[in-house]
N, C-alpha and C positions, 0 to 999 in steps of 0.2 A: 294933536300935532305929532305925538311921539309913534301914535299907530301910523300916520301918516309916512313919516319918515323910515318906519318899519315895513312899512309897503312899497318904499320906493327901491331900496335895499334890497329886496328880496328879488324886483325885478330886475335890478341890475345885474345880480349875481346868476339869476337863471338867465340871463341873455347872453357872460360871458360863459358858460357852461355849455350852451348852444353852439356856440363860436366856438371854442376850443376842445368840442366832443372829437371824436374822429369819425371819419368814417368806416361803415365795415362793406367786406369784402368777401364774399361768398364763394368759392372756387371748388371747382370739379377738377378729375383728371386729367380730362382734354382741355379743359381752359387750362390751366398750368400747366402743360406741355405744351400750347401752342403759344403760351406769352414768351413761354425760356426760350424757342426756337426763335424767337421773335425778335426779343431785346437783353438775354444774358449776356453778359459779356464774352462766354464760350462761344456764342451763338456770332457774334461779331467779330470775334476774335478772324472763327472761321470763314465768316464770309469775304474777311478784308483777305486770307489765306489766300482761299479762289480766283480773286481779282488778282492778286498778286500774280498766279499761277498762270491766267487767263492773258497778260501783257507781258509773261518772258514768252508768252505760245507764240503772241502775237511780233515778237523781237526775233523768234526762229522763224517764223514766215518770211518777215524781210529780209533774211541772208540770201532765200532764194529769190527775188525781186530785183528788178533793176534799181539800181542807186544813182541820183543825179545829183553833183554835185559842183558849188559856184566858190572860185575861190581865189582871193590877191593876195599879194606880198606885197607890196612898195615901199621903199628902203631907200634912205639918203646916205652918200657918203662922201662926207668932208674931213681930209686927213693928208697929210705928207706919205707917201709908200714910195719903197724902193722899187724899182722898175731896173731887169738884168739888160744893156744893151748887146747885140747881135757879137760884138766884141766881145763880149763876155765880165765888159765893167758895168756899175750899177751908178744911177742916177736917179737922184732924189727929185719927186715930180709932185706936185700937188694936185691932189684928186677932188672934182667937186661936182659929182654924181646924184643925180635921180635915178633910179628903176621903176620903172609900175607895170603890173602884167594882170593874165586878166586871164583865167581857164575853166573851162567848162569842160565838164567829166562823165560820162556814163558807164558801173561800172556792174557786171554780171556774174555771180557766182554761180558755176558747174559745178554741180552735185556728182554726174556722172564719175570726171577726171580728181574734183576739188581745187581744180586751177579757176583763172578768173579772166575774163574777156572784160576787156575794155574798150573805149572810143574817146580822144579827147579834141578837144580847140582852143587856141592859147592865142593870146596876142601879147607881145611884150616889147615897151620904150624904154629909150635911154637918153636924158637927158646929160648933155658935157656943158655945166655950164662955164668953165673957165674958155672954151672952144666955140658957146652957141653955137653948137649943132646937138642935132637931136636924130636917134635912126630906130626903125621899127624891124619885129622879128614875127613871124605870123606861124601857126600850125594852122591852117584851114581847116584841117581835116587829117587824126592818125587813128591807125587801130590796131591793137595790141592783145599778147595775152600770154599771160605768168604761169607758171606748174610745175609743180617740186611731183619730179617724174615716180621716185620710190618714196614718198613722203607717206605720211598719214592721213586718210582722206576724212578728215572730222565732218565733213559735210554729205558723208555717206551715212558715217554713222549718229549722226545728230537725227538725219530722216527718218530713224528710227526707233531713235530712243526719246523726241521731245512731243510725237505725237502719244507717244505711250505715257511720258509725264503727265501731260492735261488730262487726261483721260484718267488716273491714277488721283491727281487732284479734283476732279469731278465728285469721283466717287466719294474720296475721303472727304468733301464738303456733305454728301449725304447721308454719309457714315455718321461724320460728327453730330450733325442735328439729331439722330437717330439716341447717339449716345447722352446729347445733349437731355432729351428725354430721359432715359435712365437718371438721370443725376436729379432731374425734377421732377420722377417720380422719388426718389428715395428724399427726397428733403419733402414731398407732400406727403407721405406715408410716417418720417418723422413728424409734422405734426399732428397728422390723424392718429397716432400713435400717442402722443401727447395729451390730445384732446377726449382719445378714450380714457386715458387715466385719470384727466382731471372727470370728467362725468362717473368713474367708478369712485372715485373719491368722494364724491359729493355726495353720491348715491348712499356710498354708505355709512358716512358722516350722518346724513339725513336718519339713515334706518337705525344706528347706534344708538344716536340722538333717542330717538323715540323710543326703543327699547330699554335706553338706560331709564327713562323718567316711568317707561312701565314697571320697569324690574324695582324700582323704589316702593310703591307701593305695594308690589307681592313680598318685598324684603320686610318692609314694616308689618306685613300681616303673618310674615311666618314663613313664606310660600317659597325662598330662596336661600343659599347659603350666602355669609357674606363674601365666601370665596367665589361665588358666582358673581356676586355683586362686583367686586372688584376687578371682577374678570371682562366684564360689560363696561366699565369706566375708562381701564385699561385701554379697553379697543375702539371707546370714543372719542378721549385721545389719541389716539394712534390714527385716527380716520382723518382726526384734527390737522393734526402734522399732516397727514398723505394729500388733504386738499389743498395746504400751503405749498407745500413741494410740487405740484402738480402745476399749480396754477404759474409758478417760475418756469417748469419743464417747456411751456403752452408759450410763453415770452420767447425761450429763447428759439423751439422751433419757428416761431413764427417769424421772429428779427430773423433768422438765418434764410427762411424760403424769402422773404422779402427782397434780403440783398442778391442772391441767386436770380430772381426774378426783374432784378434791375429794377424797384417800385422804390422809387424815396418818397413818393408824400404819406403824408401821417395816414394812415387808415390801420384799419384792423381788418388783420385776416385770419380767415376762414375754411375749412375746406370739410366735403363730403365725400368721401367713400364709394365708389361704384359696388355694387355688391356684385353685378352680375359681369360675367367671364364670357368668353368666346366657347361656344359647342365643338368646333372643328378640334378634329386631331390632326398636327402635320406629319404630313410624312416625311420621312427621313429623309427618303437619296432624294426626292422634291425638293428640298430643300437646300439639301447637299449643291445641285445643280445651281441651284438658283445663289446660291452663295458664291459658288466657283467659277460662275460667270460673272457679279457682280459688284462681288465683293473687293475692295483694291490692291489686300492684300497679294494674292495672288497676282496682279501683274505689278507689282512692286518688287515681288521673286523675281520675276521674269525681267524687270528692269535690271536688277540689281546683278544679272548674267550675261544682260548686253553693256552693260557700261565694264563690267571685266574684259569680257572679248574685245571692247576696245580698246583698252590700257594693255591686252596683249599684241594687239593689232601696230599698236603706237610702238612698244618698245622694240618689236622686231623690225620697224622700219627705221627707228630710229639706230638702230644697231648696226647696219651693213653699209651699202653703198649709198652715199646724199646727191642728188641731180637737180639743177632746179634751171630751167629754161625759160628764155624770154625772150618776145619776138617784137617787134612793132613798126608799119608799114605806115608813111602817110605823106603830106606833103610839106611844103614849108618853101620860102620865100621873107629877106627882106627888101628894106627900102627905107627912101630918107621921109617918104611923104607915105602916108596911110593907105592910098592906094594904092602905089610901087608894090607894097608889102603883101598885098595879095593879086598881082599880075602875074598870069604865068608862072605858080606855082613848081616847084622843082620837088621831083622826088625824092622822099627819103626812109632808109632801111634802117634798122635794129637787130641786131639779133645779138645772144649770147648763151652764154650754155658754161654752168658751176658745177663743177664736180668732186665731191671728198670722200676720200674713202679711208677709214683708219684704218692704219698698220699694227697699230699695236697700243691697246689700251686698256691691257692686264686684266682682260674678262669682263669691264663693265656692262657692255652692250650682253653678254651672252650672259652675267648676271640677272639684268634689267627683266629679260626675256624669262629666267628661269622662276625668277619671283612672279610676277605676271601671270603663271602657269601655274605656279602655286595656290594664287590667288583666287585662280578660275575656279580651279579644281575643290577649292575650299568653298568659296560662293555657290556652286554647282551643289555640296556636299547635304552648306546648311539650306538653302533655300529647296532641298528635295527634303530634308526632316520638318523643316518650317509648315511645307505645306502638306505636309502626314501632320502632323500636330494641327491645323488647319481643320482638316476635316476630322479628325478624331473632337475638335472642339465643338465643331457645329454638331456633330450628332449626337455628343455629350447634352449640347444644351435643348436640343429636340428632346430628347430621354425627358431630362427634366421638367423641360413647357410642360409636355404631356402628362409627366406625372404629378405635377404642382395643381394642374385643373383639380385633380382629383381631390388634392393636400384640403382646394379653398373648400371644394363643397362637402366635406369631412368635417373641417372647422365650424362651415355654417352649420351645420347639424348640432355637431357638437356643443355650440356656443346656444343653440337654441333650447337644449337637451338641458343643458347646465343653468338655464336662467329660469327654466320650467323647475328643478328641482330647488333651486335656492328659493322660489315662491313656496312650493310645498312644505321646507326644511325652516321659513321664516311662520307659516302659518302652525307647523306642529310645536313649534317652539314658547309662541302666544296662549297657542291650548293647551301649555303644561303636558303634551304626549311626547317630545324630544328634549335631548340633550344641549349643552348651549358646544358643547363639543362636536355636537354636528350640524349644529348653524351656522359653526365658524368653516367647518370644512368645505359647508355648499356655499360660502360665500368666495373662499376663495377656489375652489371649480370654477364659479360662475365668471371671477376675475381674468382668471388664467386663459380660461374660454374666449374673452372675450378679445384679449390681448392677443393669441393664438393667431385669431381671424384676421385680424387685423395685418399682423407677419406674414401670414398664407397670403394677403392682397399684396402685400409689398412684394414680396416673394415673384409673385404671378405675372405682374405686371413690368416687373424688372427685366423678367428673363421676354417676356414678351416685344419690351427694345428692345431687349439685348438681341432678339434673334432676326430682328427687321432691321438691326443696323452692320448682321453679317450677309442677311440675303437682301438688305437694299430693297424690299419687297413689302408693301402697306401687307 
């Protein structure tokens, strides 16, 4: 009964083991760069950006579109007012009014002028009810149109500057994913970074291990000093420690690429190293071009020199003579009955025409203007070093690419050179032909080696975003 019970036990305990194991999660380069581009939060951040950017585009398109628009007022008024009679005394009259009106609008913004054309139709009642009677006022039909003669034409220059927006937010959406990349390369390079140390760790825990329990029995037969001896013990605990620390190092890259990755369910992750690199070398001004056509910053410069021109554009209009003219032609007619109010239509005109000119306003406008000018000149100034720095960066990071290819396969060598002698340096060491002082040395070559490579990949692949999210170019 009691084995019995000791068998039921045991399966219980392996079922909830099964159940609350995690799962693991294997990851390459290109799978974590394409989940971060996918669902980091950078990664969303950006794309809700572009949507953003993609509906003011869409908001400056309808400036130039016709506008149609339906719209009432009706309004009660029940009140005592004084009313001036023709004699020029007043009398108290009681008011007990309805209004309701009714107007329909069509309204067109002129990019050319930056004035606006109009069309409208209006129907409006009045209700007297202390009188019952009631009378109608009609616009069948007017058309107009408004423009501030020396003003500033914001609809000249919006046509210029808000298709160069979206287009600047285009880019910087595939900028971002690009950089997005870099960031998930370096948190997957932190753990492959990790995960060689915890493997060196273990590795040489493992080889300590077995060497200290060798080195016992050459000590007991003569064959070592105890200052050897303890030197072997030393650095099996030391190997001890370096597995435990490693194995926390391995945690916490991994919780950090996880949240970066946006993955909340329980798994264990993983990742593997590409060893192999691109063959191509790029060429500089290739590059250059392809940067300087498509990269945002540059027309970000360029934005940031038409939005001055227009704060200078604005204040010198703003500074001199003000005009603003208004015109509007159409018909009208009323009547006591609905249809009176559109019989026979009578003509009617509009016009008018504002004029201001300051006399004297102790310099502000010719300050306005002075600033403004300053401004350019300064914007002009930095946005020509911006874009020297610019290209001094791209070709900087070309230099680099090119020479970092060379950095990884240097390391590989290396790393392969240094794990060949640490085999030789452990084998001369068991047949009593080396020192334990050069067993330690090839062991950490073979460390340093191996960590090296590892840096050369992070290295390689960083600058490799890095230079696809200045030329926008797989």
């Amino acid at each position: 009964m009691r084995r019995l019970s000791g068998f039921l036990f045991f399966l219980i305990c392996a079922s909830l083991r099964v159940a609350f194991a995690q799962e693991s999660l294997l990851l390459t380069l290109s799978e974590t760069v394409e989940m971060a581009q996918r669902q980091s939060n950078d990664a969303l951040a950006a794309k809700h950006s572009l949507e953003a950017a993609e509906w003011n585009y869409r908001y400056y398109q309808a400036n130039y579109l016709p506008m149609v628009s339906l719209s009432s007022s009706p309004s009660l008024n029940r009140k005592v007012s004084s009313i001036t009679q023709p004699d020029g005394t007043n009398v108290f009259v009681r008011q007990n009014q309805l209004s309701t009106d009714l107007s329909l609008s069509i309204r067109q913004n002129v990019a050319l002028t930056g004035g606006t054309l109009f069309v409208n139709s209006n129907i409006y009642r009045q209700d007297e009810f202390e009188q019952h009677t009631h009378g109608y006022s009609t616009v069948p039909f007017s058309v107009g149109y408004q423009q501030s003669l020396f003003g500033h034409n914001s609809l000249k220059w919006t046509r210029r500057t808000e298709p160069l927006r979206v287009r600047i937010a285009r880019k910087q959406y595939r900028e971002t994913m690009e950089l997005v990349a870099v960031r998930a390369s370096n948190y997957f390079f932190a753990l492959a970074s990790a995960q060689t140390n915890l493997d060196i760790a273990r590795q040489n825990y493992a080889v300590s291990d077995t060497l200290h329990r060798y080195a016992l029995g050459r000590y007991e037969r003569g064959g070592i000093t105890e200052n050897e001896m303890l030197q072997l013990e030393v650095r099996r605990l030391t190997e001890e420690t370096n597995q435990l620390n490693a194995e926390a190092e391995v945690e916490e890259a991994m919780l950090a690429l996880k949240s970066y990755l946006g993955i909340r369910e329980a798994v264990s992750l993983s990742v593997v190293p590409d060893t192999l690199i691109h063959d191509a070398v790029i060429n500089a001004d290739e590059a250059l071009a392809l940067a300087l056509a498509h990269n945002p910053d540059p027309e970000q410069l360029r934005l940031n020199v038409l939005e001055s021109q227009s704060s200078l554009a604005a204040a010198k209009a703003n500074r001199g003579l003000k005009a603003d003219l208004y015109v509007q032609f159409g018909l009208s007619q009323t009547g006591t009955m609905l249809g009176e109010a559109f019989s026979k239509p009578l003509n009617q005109q509009y016009g008018s025409l504002t004029v201001s000119l300051p006399l004297l306003d102790w310099g502000r406008g010719k300050g306005q203007v002075r600033v403004a000018k300053s401004r350019l000149e300064l914007t002009k100034t930095q946005s020509e070093q911006a874009l020297e720095d610019f290209r001094l960066n791209v070709l900087k990071m070309v230099r680099q690419y090119n020479l970092q290819g060379y950095r990884v396969r240097i390391a590989y060598r290396t790393r392969e050179t240094a794990l060949r002698r640490y085999e030789v340096a452990r084998w001369l060491y068991v047949q009593g032909r080396s020192s334990l002082l050069e067993l330690n040395t090839s062991i950490n070559e073979k460390d340093n080696a191996q960590r090296a490579f590892i840096g050369a990949l992070q290295t390689y692949w960083c600058l490799y975003y890095g230079l696809r999210s200045l030329t926008l170019k797989n």
